[in-house]
N, C-alpha and C positions, 0 to 999 in steps of 0.2 A: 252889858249882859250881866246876868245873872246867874251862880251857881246853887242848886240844890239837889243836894246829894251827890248823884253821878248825871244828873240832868243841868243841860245850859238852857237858862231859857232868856230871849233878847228881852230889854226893858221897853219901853215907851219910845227910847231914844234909839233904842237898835233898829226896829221895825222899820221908822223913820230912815233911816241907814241905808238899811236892805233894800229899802223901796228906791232911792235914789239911783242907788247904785245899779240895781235894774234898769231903769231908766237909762242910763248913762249906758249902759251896755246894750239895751235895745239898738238906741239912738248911733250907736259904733256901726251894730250890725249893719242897721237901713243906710248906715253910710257907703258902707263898703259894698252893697245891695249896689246902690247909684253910681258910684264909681265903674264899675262891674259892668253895668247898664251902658256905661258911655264907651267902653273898649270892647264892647260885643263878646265872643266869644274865644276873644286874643288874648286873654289873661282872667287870673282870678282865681279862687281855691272853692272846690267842689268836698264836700264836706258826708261822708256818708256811714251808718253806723250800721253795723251788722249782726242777726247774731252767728255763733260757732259756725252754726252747719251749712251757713252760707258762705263762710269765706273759702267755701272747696268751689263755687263756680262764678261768684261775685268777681275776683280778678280777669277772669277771661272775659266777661261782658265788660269789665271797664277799657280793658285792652284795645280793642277797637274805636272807642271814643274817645281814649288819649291819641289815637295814630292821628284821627280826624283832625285835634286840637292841642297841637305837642306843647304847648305854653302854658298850659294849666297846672296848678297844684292838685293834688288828690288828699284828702286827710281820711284814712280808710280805722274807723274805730268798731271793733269787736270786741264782743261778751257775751253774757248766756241770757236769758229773756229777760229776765228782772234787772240788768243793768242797762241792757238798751231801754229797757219801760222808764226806767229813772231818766234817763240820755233824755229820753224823746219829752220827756215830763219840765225836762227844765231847755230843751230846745238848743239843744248844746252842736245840731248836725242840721241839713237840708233834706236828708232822706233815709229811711228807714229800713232795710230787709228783716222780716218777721214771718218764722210758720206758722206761728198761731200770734194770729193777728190781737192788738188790745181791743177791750170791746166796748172805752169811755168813749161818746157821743164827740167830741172838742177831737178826733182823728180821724183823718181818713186814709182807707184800707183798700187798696187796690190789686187785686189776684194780677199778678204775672208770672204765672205758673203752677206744674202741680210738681206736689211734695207727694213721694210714695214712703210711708216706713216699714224695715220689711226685716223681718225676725230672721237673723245670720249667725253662722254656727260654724266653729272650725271644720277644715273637708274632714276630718280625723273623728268627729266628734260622731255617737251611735246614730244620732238621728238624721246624721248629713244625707242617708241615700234611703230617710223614709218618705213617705205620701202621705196626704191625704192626715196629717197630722194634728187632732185638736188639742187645744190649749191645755187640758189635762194633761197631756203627754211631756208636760213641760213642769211640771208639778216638784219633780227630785229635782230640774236645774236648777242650777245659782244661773238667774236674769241679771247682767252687768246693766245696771241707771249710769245716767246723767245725775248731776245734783240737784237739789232745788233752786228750784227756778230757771229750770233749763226748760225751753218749747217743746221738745221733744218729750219731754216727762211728763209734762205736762197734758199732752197728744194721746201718750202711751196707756196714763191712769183715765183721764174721759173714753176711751176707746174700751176699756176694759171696765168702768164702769154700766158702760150703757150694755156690753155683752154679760152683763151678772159674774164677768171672771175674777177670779182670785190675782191678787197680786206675786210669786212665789216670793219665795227667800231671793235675795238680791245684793250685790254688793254697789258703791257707788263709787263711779268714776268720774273725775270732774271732766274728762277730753275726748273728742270723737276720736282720736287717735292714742290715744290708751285703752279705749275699749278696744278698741280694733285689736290691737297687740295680746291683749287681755284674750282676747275672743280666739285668735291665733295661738296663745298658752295653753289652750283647753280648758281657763277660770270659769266658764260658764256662754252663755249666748245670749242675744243682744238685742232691740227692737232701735235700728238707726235708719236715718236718714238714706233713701239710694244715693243721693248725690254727694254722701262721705265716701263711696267706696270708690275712688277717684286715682290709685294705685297699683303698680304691679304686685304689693302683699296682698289684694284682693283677691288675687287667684285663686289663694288657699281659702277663701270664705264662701261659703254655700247659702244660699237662701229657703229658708226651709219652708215647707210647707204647710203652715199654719192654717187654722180654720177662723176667718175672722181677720185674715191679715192678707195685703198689704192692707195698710190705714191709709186713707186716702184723703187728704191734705191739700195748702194751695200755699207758694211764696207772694207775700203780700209786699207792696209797696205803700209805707206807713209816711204820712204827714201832719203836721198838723191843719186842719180846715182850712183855718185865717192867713197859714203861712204864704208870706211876701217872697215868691220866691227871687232871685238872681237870675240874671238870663242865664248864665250857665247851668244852674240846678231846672230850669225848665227844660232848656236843652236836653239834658241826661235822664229827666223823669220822661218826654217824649222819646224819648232813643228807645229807651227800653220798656215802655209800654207796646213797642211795634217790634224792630229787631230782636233788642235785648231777649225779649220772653219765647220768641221762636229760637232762639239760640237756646234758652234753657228747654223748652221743652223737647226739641230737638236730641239734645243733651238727652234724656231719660228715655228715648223712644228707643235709642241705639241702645242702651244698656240693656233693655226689654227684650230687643231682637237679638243679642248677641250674649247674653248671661255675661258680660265682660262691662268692666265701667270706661265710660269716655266722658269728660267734661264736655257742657258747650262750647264749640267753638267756632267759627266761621269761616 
């Protein structure tokens, strides 16, 4: 390789390199794919990348299809949208949780459930016990973000694009559980995920009533097209294409009916 300036760039001979070494790691994978193949569902490492706002109900559907098949490794890797897009870009996992799904052609995007985001405000805060409240009304709050390149922000601003709304003043948090606490402090109010509020501090959080909100979303299960999968990773993408996804939507239907958060569970 090559340095110029503060840019590395590979020679002729790096590329060369890169590509091999590719190769050699493909060829590991499809190994371990076949080996995998020959011991069924009795061993082997299920590999899955998440982003944040799933890992508040991703454990409790994996729960059940560890009980089925206690011999398995789990490799559970979370981060915010842009670091799972990179994951999924260089193939680093077997499957993907995403609320806003990528939209390059070379993936496939499978709704297993709905994502509600819904504008939450300390009980403490003035607007906690109004109605019928439009997005004007929110204009003096400080809105607690997500960073860049978190799904939800990204949610938040198409959402409030397509309504002609104003962005207000905002501070940015990088953790659904910072906001949350944030949001708990009286720092301002918040457009999150229902299925963050996953806690007894929720109690103290109200859902206010916005005009234009909940936003109404899907969890996608992301792969690549061509991917070979493992019998195990077929396994668990069938699991929860049928169970799995009744257990999440399950999961939201109760919070709906009880103003109170319950995870999926079975």
């Amino acid at each position: 390789y090559e340095v110029l300036g503060r840019k590395l760039n590979l020679t002729e001979a790096g590329e060369l390199a890169v590509a091999a070494a590719q190769d050699i790691f493909a060829r590991l994978e499809q190994l371990e794919v076949d080996l995998n193949a020959l011991k069924g569902l009795h061993a082997g490492t299920l590999r899955i990348g998440i982003v944040t706002s799933a890992e508040y109900f991703v454990p409790h559907i994996l729960g059940p299809f560890c009980k089925a098949y206690p011999d398995i490794d789990i490799q559970l890797a979370v981060g915010n949208r842009r670091e799972m897009t990179q994951r999924l870009a260089d193939n680093l996992d077997d499957l993907y949780f995403f609320a806003d799904r990528p939209a390059a052609e070379q993936y496939e995007a499978v709704s297993v459930g709905v994502n509600k985001l819904l504008v939450i405000a300390s009980a403490k805060h003035p607007l906690a016990n109004r109605t019928c409240l439009q997005w004007g009304d929110l204009a003096d709050v400080t809105l607690l973000l997500r960073e860049d390149g978190s799904g939800s922000r990204r949610l938040l601003e198409q959402h409030l694009k397509r309504l002609a709304f104003e962005l207000p003043k905002h501070r940015v948090i990088a953790s659904n559980e910072g906001i949350k606490h944030a949001v708990l402090a009286e720092l301002g109010v918040a457009v999150v995920s229902a299925h963050t509020l996953d806690h007894g501090a929720s109690k103290n959080l109200v859902q206010l009533d916005v005009e234009g909100f909940p936003i109404l979303s899907h969890w996608y299960l992301v792969s690549h097209r061509d991917k070979n999968f493992s019998v195990l990773a077929q396994a668990f993408r069938e699991f929860l294409l049928h169970e799995g996804g009744e257990m999440l939507n399950e999961g939201l239907a109760y919070w709906e009916q009880h103003r109170q958060p319950r995870l999926p569970r079975k």
